[in-house]
C-alpha positions as CSV (number, residue, x, y, z in Angstrom):
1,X,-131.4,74.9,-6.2
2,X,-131.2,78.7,-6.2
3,X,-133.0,80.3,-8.6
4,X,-131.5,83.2,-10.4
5,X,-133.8,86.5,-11.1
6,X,-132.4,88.4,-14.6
7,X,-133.8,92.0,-14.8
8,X,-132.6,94.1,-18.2
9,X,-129.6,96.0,-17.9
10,X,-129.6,100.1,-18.6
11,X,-127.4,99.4,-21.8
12,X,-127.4,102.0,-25.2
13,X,-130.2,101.3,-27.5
14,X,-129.1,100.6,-31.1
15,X,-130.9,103.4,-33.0
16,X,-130.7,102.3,-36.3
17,X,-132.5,99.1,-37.7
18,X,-129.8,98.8,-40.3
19,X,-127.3,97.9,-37.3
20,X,-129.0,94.7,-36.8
21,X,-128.3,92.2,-39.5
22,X,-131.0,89.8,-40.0
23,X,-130.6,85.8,-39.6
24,X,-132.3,83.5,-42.0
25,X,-132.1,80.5,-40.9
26,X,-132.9,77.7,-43.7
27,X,-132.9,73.9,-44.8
28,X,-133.4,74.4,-48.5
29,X,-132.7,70.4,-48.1
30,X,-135.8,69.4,-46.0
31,X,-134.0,67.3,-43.4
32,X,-136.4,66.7,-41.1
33,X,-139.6,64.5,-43.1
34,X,-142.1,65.9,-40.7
35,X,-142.5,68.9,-42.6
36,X,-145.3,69.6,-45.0
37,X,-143.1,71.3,-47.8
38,X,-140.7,69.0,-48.9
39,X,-139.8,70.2,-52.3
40,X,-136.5,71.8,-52.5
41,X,-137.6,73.8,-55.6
42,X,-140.8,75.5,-53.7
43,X,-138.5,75.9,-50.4
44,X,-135.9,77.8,-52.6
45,X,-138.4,80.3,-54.3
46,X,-139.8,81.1,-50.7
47,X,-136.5,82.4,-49.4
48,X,-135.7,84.4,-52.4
49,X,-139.4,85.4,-51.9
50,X,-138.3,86.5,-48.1
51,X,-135.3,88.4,-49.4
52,X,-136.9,90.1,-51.8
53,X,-139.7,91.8,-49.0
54,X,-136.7,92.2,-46.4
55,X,-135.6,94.3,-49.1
56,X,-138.5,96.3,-49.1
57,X,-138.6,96.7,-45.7
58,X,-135.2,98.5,-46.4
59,X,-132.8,98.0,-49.3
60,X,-130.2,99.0,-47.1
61,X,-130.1,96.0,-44.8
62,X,-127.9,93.9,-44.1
63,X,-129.0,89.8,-44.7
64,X,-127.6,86.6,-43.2
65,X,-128.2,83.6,-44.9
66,X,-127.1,80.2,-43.4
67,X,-128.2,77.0,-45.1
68,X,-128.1,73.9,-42.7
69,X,-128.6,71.8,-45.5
70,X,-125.4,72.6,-47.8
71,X,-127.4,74.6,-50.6
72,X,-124.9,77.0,-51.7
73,X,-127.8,80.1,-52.5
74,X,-125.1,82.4,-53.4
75,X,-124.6,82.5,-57.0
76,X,-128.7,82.4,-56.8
77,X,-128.4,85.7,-54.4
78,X,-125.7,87.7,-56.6
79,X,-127.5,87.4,-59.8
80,X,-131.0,88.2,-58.4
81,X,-130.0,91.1,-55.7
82,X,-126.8,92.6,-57.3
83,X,-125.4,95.4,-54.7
84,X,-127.6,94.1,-51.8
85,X,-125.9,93.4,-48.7
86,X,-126.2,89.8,-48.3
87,X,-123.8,87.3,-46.7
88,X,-124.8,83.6,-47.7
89,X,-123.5,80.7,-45.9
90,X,-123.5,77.2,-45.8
91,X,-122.9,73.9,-43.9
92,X,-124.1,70.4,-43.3
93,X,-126.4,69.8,-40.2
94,X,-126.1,66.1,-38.8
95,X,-129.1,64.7,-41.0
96,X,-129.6,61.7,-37.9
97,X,-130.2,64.8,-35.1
98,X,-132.1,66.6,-36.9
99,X,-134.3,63.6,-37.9
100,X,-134.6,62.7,-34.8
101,X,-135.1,65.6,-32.5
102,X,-137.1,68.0,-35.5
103,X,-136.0,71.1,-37.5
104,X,-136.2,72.9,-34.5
105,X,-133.0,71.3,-33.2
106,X,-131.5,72.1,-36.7
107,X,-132.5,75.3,-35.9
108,X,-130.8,75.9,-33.5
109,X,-127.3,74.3,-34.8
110,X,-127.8,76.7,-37.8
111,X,-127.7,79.7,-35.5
112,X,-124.9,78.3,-33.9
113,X,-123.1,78.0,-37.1
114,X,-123.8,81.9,-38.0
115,X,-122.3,83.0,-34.5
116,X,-119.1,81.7,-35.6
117,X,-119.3,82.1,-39.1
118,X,-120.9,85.6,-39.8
119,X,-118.8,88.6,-40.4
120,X,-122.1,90.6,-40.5
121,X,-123.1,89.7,-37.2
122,X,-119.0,89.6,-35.2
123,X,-119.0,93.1,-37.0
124,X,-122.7,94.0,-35.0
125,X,-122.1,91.8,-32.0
126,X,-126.0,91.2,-32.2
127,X,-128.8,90.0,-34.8
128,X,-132.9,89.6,-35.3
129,X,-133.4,85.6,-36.2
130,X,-136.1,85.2,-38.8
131,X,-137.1,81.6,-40.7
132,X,-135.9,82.0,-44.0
133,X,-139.2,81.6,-45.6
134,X,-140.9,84.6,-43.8
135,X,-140.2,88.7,-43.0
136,X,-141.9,90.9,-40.5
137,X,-143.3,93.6,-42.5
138,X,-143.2,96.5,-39.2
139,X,-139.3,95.6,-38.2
140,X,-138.4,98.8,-37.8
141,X,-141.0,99.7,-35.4
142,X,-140.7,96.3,-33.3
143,X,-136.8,97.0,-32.8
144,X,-137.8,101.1,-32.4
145,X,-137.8,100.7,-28.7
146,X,-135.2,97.6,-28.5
147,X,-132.3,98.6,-25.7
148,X,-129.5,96.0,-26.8
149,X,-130.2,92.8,-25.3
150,X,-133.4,90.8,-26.2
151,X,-136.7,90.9,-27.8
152,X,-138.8,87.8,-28.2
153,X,-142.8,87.1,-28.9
154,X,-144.3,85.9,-25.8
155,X,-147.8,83.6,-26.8
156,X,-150.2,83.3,-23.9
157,X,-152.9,81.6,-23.5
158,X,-156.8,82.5,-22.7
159,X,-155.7,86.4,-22.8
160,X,-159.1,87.3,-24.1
161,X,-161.2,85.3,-21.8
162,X,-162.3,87.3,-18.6
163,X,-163.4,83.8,-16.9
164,X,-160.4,82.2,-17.3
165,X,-156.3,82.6,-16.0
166,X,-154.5,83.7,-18.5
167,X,-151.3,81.7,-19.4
168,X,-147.5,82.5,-21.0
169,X,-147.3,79.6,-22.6
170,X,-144.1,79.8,-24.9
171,X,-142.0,81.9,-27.1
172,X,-142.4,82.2,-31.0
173,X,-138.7,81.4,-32.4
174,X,-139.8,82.2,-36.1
175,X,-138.5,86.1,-34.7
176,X,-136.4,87.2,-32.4
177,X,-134.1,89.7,-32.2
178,X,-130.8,89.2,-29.3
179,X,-127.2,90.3,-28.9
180,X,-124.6,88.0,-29.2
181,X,-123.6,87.6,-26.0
182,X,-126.8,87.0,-24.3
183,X,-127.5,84.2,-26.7
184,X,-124.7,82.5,-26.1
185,X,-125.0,82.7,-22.2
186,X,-128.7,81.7,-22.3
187,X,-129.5,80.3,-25.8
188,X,-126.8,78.5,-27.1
189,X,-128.1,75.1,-26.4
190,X,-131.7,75.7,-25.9
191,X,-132.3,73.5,-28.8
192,X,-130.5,70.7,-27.1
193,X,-133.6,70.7,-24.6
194,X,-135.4,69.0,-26.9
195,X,-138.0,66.5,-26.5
196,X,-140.5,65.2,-29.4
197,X,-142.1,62.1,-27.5
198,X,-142.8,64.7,-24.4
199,X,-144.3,67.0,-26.7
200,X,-141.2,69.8,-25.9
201,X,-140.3,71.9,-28.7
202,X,-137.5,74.5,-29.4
203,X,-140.3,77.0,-28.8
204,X,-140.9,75.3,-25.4
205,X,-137.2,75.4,-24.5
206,X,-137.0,78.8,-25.0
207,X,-139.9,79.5,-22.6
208,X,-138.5,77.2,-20.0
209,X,-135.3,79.5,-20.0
210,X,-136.9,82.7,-19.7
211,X,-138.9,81.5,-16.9
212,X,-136.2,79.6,-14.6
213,X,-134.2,83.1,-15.5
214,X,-136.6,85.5,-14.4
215,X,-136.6,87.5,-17.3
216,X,-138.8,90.9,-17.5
217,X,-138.9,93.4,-20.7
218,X,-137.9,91.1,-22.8
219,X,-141.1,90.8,-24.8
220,X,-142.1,92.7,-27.7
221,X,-144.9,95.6,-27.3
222,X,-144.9,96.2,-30.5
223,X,-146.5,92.7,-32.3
224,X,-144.4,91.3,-35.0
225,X,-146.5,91.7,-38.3
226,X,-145.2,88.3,-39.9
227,X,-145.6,87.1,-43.6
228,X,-144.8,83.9,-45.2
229,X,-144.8,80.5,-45.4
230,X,-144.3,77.6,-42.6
231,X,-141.8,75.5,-44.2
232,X,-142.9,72.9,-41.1
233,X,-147.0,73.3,-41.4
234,X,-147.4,74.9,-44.4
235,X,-149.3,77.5,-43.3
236,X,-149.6,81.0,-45.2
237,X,-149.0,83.9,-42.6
238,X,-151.3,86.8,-43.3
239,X,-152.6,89.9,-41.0
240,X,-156.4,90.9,-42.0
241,X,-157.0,94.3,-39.9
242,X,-158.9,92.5,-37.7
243,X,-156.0,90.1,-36.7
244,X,-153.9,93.0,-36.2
245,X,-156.6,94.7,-34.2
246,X,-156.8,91.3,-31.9
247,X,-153.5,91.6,-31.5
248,X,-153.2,94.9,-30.6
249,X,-156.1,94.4,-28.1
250,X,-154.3,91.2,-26.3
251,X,-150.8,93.2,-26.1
252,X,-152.7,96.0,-24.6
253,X,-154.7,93.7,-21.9
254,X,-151.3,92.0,-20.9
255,X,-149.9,94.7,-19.9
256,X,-152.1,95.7,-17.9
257,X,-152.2,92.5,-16.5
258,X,-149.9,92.7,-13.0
259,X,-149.0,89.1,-13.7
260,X,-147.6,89.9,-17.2
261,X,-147.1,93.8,-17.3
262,X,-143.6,93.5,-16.5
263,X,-142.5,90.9,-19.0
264,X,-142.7,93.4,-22.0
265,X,-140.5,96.1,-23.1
């Protein structure tokens, strides 16, 4: 099998952040009865809670909201964010799939959906994927230094430890930020990759492409500084200074790192 090596291209970077309509993806309809937050109710007021601090981030931007689970949010959206640029739409994932292979493979089906369905991203030819019930709170300075073809959040493993080899272990899907076609050449399917009894999530099929592609600067330098709530775990997402100075300190040592360096941006 020959294995194919994928550097970036020189392409023009997209200057403004505006450009670069965000994603939601969400199952106000928990599908999948794995996750922690079942309640349709509380999953509802955590993506109006996401809109509402994308909207902060800039008032400006440009929101893509797909709902895998046939919640029409629109009326919702157009009474609480009059004259805010926001596209909703809405479909019905297969219920079976998704229970059987986990909201990551909904996920992915729900991105799918959006590439055909969004007139926000055809019009852009790109977008940055975000869960619906979180925003990254610095996305202007994590796309700052983006070139046009992808940024993802690399997660390693034993960065900090000087006794032990350090390991890229997968990519976090909550964010991302890709143009269109790269996606679909690489992406598209990723969720199909699947596999809950081995263990092998959407995060881990992501991971296993950008390795067998030989992918380098495709990984954020600048951390994504994430908020929310884990629809899946239920986790709150907060960064303390002294998360963000961790952070800082294991981007820093990675790159430096002549096994890692040349994976980042």
């Amino acid at each position: 099998m020959i294995e194919l090596k994928i550097t970036k291209r020189n392409v023009a970077p997209i200057l403004n952040s505006k450009d670069i309509p965000i994603l939601l993806t969400s199952s106000i309809v928990a599908h999948d009865q794995s996750v922690v937050l079942k309640s349709s109710e509380a999953r509802l007021g955590l993506v109006i809670k996401s809109i509402e601090q994308w909207l902060k981030v800039d008032p400006q931007q440009r929101l893509v909201l797909c709902d895998g689970s046939n919640f029409d949010i629109s009326k919702i959206v157009g009474i609480k964010f009059p004259g805010a640029r926001i596209e909703s739409l809405t479909f019905e994932n297969d219920k079976n799939l998704v229970m059987l292979y986990g909201r990551g493979y909904g996920e992915g089906e729900i991105v799918r959906y959006a590439l055909k369905n969004s007139r926000f991203i055809a019009q852009s030819g790109c977008f940055a994927k975000c869960t619906s019930k979180l925003w990254v709170k610095n996305f202007k300075s994590c796309v700052s230094s983006w070139t046009g073809e992808a940024l993802f959040k690399g997660v390693f493993q034993d960065e900090l430890n000087p006794f032990t080899s350090t390991k890229f272990i997968y990519i976090d899907t909550r964010f991302y930020v890709v143009n269109v076609p790269f996606y679909e050449q690489f992406f598209l399917d990723a969720h199909k990759r699947i596999n809950k009894k081995q263990g092998i999530g959407l995060e881990n099929c992501f991971h296993q492409i950008f390795i067998e592609q030989g992918f380098s600067e495709y990984l954020f330098s600048t951390t994504p500084i994430i908020y929310g709530v884990s629809g899946g775990g239920g986790e709150h997402y907060s960064n303390p200074l002294h998360r963000r100075v961790k952070e800082w300190l294991r981007i820093h040592m990675l790159k430096n790192n002549p096994k890692f360096c040349k994976l980042f941006n």
